[in-house]
PASEBA-1860 file (N, C-alpha, C; in nm, 3 decimals):
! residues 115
1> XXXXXXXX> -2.287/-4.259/-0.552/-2.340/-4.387/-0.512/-2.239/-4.498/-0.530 ~ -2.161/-4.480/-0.631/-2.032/-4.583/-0.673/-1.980/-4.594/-0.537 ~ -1.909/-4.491/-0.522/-1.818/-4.513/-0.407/-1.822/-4.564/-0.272 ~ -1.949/-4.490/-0.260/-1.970/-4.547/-0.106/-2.081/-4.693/-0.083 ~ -2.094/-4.734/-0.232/-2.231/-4.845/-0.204/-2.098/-4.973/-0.194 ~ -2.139/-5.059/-0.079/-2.091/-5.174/-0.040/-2.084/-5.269/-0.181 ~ -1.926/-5.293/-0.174/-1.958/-5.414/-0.300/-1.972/-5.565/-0.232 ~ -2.099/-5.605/-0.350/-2.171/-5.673/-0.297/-2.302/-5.690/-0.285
9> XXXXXXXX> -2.385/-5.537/-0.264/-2.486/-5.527/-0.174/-2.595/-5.468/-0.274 ~ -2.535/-5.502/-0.401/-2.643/-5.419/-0.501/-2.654/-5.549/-0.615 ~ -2.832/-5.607/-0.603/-2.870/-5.669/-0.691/-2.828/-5.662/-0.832 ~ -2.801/-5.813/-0.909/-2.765/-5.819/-1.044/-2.631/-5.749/-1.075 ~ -2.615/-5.635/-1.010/-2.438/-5.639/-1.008/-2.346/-5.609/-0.885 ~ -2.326/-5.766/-0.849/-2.250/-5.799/-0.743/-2.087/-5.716/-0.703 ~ -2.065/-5.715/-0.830/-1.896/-5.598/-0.827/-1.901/-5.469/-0.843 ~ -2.022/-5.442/-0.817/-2.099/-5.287/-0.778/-2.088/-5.207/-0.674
17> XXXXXXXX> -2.007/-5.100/-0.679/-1.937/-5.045/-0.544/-1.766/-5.087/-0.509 ~ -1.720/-4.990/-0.377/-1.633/-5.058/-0.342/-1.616/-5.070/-0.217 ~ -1.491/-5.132/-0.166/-1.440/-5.187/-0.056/-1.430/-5.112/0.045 ~ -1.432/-4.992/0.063/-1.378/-4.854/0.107/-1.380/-4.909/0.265 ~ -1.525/-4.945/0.277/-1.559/-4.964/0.417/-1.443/-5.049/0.491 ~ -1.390/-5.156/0.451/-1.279/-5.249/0.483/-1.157/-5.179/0.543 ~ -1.110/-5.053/0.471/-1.035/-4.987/0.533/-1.063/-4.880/0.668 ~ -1.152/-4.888/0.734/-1.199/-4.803/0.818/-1.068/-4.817/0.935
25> XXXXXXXX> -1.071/-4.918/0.966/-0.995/-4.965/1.047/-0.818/-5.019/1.046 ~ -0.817/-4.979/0.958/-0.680/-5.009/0.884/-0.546/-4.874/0.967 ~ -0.463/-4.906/0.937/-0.362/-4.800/0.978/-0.371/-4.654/0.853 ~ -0.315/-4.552/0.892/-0.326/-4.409/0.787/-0.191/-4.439/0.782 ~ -0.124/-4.548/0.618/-0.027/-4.510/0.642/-0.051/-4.547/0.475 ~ 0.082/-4.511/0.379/0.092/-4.536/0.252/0.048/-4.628/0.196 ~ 0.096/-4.699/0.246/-0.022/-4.879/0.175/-0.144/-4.872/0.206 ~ -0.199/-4.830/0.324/-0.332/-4.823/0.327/-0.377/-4.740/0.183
33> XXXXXXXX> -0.365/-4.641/0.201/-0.368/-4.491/0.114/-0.401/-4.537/-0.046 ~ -0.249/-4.622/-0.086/-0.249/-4.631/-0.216/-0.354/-4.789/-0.236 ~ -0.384/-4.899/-0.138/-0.514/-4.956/-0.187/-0.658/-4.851/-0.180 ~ -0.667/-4.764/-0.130/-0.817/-4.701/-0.132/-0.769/-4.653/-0.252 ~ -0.726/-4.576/-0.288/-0.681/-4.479/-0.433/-0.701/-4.606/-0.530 ~ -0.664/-4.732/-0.553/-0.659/-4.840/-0.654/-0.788/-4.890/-0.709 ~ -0.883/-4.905/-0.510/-1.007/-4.935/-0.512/-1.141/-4.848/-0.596 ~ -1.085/-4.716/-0.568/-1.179/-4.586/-0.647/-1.117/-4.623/-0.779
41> XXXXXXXX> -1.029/-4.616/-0.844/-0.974/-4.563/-0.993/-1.070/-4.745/-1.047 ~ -1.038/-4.831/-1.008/-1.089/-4.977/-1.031/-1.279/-4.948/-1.030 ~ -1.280/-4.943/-0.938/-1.481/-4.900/-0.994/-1.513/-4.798/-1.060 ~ -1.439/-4.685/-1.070/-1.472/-4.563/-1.172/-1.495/-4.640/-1.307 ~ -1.345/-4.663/-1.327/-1.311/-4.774/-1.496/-1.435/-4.818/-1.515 ~ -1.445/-4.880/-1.414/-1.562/-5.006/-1.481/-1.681/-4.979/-1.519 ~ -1.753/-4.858/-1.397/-1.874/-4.840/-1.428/-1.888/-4.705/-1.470 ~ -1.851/-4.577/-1.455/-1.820/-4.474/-1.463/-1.690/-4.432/-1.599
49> XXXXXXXX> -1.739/-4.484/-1.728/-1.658/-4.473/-1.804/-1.576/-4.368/-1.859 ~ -1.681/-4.253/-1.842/-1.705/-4.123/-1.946/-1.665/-4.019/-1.815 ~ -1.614/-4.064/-1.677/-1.551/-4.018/-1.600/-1.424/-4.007/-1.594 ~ -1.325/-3.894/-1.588/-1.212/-3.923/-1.647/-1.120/-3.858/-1.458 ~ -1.072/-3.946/-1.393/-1.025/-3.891/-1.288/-0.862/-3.806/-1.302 ~ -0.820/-3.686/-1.247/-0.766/-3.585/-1.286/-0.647/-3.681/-1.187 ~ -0.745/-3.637/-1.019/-0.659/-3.723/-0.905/-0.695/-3.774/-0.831 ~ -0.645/-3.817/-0.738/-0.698/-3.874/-0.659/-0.586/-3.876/-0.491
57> XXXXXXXX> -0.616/-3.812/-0.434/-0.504/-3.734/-0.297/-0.594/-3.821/-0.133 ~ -0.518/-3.949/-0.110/-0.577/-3.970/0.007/-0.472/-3.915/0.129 ~ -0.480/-3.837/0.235/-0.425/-3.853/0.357/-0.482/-3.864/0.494 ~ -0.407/-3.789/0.564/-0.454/-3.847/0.674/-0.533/-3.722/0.757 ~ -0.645/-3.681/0.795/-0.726/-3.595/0.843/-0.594/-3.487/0.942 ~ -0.489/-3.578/0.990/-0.408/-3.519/1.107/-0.319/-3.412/1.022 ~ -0.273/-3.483/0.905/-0.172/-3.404/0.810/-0.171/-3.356/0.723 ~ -0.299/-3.269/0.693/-0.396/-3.216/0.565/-0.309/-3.089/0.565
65> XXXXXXXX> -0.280/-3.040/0.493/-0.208/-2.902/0.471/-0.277/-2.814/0.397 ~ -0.464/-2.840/0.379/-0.576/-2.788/0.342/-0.629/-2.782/0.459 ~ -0.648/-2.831/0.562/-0.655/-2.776/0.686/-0.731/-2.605/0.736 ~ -0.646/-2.511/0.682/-0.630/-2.386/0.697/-0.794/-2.301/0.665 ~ -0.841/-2.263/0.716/-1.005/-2.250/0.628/-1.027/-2.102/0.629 ~ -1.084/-2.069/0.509/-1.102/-1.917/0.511/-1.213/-1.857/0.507 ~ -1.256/-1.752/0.483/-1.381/-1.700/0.554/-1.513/-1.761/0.457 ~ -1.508/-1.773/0.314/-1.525/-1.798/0.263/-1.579/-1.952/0.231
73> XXXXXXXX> -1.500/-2.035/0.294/-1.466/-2.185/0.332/-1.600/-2.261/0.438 ~ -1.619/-2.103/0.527/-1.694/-2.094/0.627/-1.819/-2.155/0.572 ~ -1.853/-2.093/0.532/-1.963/-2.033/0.460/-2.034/-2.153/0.386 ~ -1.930/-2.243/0.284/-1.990/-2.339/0.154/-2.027/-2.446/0.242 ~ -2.153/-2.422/0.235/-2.230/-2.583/0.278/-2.205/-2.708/0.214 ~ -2.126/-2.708/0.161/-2.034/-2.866/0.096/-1.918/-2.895/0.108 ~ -1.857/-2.806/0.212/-1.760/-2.875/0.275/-1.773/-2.947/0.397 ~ -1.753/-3.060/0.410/-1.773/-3.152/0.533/-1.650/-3.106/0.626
81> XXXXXXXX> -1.630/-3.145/0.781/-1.491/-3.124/0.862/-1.537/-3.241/0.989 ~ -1.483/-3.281/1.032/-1.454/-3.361/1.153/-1.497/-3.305/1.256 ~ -1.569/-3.382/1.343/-1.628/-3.359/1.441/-1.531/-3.261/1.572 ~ -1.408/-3.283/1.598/-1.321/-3.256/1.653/-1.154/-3.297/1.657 ~ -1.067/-3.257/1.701/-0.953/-3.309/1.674/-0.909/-3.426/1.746 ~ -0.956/-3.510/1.813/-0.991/-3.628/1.903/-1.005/-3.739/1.776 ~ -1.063/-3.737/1.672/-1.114/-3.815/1.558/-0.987/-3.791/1.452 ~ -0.910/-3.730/1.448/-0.833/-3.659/1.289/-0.713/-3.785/1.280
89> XXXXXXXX> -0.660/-3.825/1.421/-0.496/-3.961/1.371/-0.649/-4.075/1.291 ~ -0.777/-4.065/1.343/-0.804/-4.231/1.244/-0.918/-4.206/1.186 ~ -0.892/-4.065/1.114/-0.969/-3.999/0.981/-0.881/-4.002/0.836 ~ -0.892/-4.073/0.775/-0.848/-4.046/0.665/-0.963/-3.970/0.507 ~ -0.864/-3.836/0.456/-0.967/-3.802/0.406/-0.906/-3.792/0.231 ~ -1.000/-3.825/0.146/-1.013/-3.911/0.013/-1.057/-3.741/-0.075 ~ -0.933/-3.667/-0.164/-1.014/-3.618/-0.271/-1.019/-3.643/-0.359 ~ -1.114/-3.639/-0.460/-1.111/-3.646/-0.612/-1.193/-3.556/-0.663
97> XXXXXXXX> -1.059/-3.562/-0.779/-1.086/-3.461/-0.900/-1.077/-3.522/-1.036 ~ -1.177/-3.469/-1.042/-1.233/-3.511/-1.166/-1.289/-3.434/-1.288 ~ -1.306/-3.490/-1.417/-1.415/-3.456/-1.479/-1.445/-3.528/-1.592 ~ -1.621/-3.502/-1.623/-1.719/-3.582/-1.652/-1.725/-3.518/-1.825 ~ -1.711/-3.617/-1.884/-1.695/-3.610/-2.065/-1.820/-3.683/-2.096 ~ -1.876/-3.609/-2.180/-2.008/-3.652/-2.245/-2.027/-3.646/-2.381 ~ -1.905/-3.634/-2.431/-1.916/-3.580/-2.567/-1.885/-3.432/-2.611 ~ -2.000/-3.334/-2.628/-1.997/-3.247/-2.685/-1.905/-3.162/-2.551
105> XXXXXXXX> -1.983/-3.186/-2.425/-1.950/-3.078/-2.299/-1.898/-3.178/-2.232 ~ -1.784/-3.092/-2.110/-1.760/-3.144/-1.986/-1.722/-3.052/-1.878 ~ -1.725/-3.119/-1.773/-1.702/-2.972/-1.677/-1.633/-3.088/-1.553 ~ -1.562/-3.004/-1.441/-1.514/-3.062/-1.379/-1.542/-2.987/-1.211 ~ -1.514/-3.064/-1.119/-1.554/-3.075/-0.978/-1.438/-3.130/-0.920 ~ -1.470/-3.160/-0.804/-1.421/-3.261/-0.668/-1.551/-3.267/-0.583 ~ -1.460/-3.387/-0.496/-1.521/-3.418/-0.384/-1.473/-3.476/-0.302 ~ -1.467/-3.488/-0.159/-1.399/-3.486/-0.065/-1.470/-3.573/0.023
113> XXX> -1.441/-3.683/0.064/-1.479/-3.809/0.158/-1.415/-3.822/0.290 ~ -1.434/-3.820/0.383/-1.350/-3.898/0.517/-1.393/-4.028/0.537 ~ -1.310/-4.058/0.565/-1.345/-4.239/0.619/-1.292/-4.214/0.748
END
């Protein structure tokens, strides 16, 4: 909900969420890249304390070198993919890795966004 809720758009805390949306339209190029990466690590901090991010890998849907999918890949209903290759030069796609400290336990994931 952090990530993708508009900051702004959430009562009593106005710096709730981020910007992400702003970049939709932006160029896929390094500066773009490294403000979305600044924008996530900046709202994690704040609200998401006990979240500890591993990484954070934005590129560009065209030049993914994860790309490659295996049979297996097929299969996991939580991987998202692009509608077609018509969409991939002004897809940029966002992973993070992470993991979540609670004290006693923690365990770790990703997750994978396109904008």
């Amino acid at each position: 909900h952090l990530i993708l809720t508009h900051r702004g758009t959430r009562y009593y805390l106005p710096d709730f969420g981020t910007r992400l949306y702003e970049y939709i339209f932006n160029e896929n190029d390094a500066v773009t890249f490294t403000l979305i990466e600044d924008e996530i690590r900046e709202s994690i901090r704040k609200y998401i304390p006990n979240l500890d991010v591993n990484s954070i890998t934005v590129v560009s849907a065209e030049s993914d070198p994860t790309e490659i999918i295996s049979a297996s890949e097929q299969e996991d209903n939580r991987l998202f993919r692009e509608g077609d290759a018509s969409t991939k030069p002004y897809t940029a796609k966002v992973k993070i890795d992470y993991t979540v400290n609670n004290g006693a336990f923690s365990s770790s994931d990703f997750i994978i966004i396109n904008i």
